[in-house]
PAKE-447753 format. One record per residue: residue in one letter; y, x, z of N, C-alpha, C, O in turn. Coordinates in steps of 0.05 Angstrom, whole numbers, padded with zeros to 5 digits, always signed. Each point is the difference from the previous one (the first is absolute). Example, Ala and Ser with C-alpha at 12.3 -4.5 7.8 and 13.67 -1.06 7.14 Angstrom:
2
a-00114+00264+00156+00024-00018+00000+00024+00018+00000+00000+00021+00013/s+00021-00028-00027+00024+00016+00001+00022-00015+00014+00022+00010+00004/
END
This chain:
103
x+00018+00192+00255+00001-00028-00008+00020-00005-00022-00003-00018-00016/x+00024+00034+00013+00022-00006-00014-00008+00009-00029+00014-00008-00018/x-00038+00026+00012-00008+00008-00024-00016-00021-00011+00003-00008-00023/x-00025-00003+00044-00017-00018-00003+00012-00022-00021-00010-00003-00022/x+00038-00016+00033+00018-00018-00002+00007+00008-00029+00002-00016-00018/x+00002+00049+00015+00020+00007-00023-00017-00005-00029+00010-00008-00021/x-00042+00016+00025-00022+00004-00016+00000-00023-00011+00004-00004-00024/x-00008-00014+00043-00002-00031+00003+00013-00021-00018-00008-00021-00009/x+00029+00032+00008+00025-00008-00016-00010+00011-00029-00004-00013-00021/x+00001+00038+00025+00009+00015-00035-00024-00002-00016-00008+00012-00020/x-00004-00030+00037-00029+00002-00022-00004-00022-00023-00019-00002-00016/x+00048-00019+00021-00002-00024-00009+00022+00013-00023+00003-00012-00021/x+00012+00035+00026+00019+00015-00023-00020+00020-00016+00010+00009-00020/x-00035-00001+00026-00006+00021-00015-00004-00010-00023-00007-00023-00003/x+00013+00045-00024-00010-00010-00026-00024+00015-00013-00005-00001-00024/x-00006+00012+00039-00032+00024-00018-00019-00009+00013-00011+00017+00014/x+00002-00038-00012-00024-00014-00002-00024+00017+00023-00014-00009+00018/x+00018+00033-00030-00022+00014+00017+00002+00018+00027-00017+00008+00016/x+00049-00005-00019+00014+00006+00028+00001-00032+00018-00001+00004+00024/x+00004-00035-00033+00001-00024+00004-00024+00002+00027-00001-00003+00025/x-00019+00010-00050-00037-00004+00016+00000+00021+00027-00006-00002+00024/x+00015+00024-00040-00004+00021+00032+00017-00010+00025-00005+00010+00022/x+00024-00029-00025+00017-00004+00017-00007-00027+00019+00008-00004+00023/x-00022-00013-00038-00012-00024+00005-00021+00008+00019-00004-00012+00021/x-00013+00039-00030-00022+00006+00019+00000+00018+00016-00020+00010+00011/x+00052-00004-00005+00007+00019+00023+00012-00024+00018-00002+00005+00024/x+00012-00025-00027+00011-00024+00021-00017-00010+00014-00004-00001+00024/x-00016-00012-00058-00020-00023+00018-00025+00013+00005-00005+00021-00011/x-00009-00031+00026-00029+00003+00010-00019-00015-00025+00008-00022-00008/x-00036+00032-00005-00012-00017-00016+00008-00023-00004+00008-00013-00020/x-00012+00005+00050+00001-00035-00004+00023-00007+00009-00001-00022+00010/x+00029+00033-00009+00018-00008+00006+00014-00019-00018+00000+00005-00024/x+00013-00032+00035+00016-00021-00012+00025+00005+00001+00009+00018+00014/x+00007-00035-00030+00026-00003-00010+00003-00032+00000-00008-00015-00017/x+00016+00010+00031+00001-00045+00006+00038+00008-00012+00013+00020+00003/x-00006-00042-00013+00028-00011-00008-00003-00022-00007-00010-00002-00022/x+00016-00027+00038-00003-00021-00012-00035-00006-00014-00020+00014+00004/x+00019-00035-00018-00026+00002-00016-00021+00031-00013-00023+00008-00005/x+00042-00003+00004-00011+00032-00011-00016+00012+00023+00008-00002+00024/x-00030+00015-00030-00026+00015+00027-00009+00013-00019-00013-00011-00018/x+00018+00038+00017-00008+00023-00009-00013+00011+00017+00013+00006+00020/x-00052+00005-00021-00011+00006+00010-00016+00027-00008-00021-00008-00009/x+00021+00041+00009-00008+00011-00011+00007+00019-00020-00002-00011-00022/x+00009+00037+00018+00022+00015-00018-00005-00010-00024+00021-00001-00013/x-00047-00010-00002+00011-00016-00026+00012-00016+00006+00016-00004-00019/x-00011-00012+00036+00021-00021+00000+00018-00010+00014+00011-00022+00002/x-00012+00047+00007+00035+00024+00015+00008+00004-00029+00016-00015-00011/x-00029+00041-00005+00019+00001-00017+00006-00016-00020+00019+00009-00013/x-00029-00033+00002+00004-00025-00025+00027-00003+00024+00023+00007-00005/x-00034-00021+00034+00033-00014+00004+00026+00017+00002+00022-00011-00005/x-00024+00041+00012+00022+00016-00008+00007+00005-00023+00023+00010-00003/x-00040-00015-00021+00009+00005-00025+00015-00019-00017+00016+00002-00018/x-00029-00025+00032+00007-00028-00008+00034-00011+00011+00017-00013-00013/x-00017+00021+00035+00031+00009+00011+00012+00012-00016+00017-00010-00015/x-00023+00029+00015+00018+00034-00012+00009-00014-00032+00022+00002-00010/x-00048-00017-00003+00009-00005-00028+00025-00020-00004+00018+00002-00016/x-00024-00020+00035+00019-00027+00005+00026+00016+00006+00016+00005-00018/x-00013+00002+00043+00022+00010+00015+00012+00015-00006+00024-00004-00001/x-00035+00032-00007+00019+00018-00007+00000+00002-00032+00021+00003-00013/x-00044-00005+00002+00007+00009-00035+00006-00023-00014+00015+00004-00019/x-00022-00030+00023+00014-00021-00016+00022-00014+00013+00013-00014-00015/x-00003+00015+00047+00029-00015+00008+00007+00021+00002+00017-00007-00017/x-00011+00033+00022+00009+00019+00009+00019+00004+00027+00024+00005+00005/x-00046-00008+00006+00004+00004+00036-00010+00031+00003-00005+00017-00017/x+00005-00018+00041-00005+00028+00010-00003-00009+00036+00015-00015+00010/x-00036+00028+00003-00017+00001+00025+00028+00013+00019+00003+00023-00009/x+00009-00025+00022+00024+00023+00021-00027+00004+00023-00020-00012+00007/x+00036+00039-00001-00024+00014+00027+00011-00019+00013+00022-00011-00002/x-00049+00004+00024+00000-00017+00023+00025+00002+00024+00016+00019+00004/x-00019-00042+00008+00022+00006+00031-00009-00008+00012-00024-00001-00003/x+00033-00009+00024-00007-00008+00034-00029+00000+00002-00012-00019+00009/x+00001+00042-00016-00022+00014+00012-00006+00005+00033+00011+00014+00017/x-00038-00036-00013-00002+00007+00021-00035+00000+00008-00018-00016-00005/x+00019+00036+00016-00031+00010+00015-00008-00018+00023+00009+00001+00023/x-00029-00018-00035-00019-00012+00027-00025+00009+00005-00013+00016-00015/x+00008-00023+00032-00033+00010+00008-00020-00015-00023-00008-00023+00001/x+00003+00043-00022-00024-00004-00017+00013-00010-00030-00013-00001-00021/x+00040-00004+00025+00011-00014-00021+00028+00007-00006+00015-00003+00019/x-00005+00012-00040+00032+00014-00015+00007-00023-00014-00014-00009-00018/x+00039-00003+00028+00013-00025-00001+00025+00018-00023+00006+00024+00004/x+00009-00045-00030+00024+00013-00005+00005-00022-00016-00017-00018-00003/x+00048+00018-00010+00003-00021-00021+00006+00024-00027+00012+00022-00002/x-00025-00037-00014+00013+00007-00036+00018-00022-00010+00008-00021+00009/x-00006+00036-00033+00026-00018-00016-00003+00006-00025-00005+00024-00001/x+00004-00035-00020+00000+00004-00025+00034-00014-00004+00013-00017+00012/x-00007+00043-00045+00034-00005-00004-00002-00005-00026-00022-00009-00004/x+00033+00009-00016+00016+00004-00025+00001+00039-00005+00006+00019+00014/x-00013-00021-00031+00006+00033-00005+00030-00004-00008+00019+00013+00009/x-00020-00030-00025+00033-00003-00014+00017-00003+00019+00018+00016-00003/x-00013-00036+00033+00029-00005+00009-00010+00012+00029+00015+00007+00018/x-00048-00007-00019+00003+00005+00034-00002-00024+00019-00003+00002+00024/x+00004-00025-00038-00007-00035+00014-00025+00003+00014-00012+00016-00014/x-00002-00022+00034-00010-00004+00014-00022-00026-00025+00013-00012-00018/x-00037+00008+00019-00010-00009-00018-00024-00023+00015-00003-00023-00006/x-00012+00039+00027-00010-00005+00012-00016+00019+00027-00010+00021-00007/x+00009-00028+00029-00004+00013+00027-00016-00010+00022-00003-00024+00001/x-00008+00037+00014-00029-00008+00019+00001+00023+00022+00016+00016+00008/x-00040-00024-00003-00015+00015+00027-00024+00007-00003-00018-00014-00009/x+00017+00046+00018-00039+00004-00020+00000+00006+00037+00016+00008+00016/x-00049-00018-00017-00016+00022+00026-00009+00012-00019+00001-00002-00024/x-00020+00028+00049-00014+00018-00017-00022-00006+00024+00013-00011+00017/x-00038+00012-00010-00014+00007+00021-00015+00025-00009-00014+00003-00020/x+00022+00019+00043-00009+00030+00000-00030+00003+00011-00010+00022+00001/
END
């Protein structure tokens, strides 16, 4: 589970596009969603537009960076953890959540 969590995280840091896609379709299931707020991403095209669409925002134009996950925890059917996005520059805390995963 703790790899699951780790994948989970670094896929919103990857930058080669085509390692991005293999990674999107080793998590999700065809029809697997991504909900945040308004945002409902349904489907690896649009798994990967909303990870890329992240990745462009977050890491290459503010320059944040994804930290491996923590308080990882294994439930029945579902891998609970929080992320954090930082500052590459000071290390500030930028913005932070709670992903499920359902396995």
């Amino acid at each position: 589970m703790d790899e699951l969590a780790r994948r989970s995280v670094r896929v919103w840091n990857e930058t080669d596009p085509q390692a991005r896609r293999e990674t999107i379709e080793a998590l999700w299931a065809a029809g697997g969603r991504h909900l945040m707020g308004a945002n409902d991403a349904t489907g690896y095209d649009a798994l990967e537009a909303r990870v890329t669409a992240s990745h462009e925002r977050s890491v290459v134009q503010s320059g944040n960076t994804f930290r491996p996950p923590t308080a990882i925890q294994a439930l029945p059917g579902v891998v609970k953890f929080r992320w954090d996005m930082a500052k590459r520059a000071s290390g500030e805390i930028a913005a932070s959540g709670r992903f499920s995963h359902a396995r």
